[in-house]
N, C-alpha and C positions, 0 to 999 in steps of 0.2 A: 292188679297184676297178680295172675297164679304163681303158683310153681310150676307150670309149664313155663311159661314164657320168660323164666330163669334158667331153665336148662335147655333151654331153644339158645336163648342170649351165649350162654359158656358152650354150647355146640357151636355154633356160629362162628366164636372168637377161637376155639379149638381150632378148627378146619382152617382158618383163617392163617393162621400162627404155622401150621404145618405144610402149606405152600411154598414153605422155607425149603425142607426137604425137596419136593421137587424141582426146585430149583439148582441145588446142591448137587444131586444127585450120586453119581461117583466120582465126582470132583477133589472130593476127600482122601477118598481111596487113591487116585490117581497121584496127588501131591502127597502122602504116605508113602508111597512105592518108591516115587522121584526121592523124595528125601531118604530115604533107606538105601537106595543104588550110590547117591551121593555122600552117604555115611562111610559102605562099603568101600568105593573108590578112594576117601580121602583116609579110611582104615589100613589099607592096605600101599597106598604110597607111604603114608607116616610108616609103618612095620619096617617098609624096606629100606628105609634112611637108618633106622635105628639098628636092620640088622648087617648094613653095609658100616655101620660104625662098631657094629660091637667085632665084626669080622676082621678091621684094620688095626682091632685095639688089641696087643699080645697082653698085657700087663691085666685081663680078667681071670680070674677066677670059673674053671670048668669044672 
């Protein structure tokens, strides 16, 4: 057995292994986005609870 046919074997299993990525693809990317818009939305319903409480509340501090 050379060293070719050790770096033939780790090319092989390389190419092999990164079929992942194509399969992946922007899949990733796409469930990032979704979670970030889901972030946002449940950011901004929480805000508005908290400033519809601080707006009812007379006894803070401006």
């Amino acid at each position: 057995m050379s060293s070719t046919d050790v770096f033939y074997a780790i090319n092989d299993f390389l190419q092999w292994t990164y079929q992942f990525f194509d399969w992946v693809g922007n899949k990733f990317n796409y469930l990032l986005l979704a979670l970030g818009f889901v972030g946002f939305a449940f950011w901004m319903y929480t805000q508005k609870k908290f400033n519809d409480k601080a707006a009812n509340n007379p006894n803070q501090l401006k």
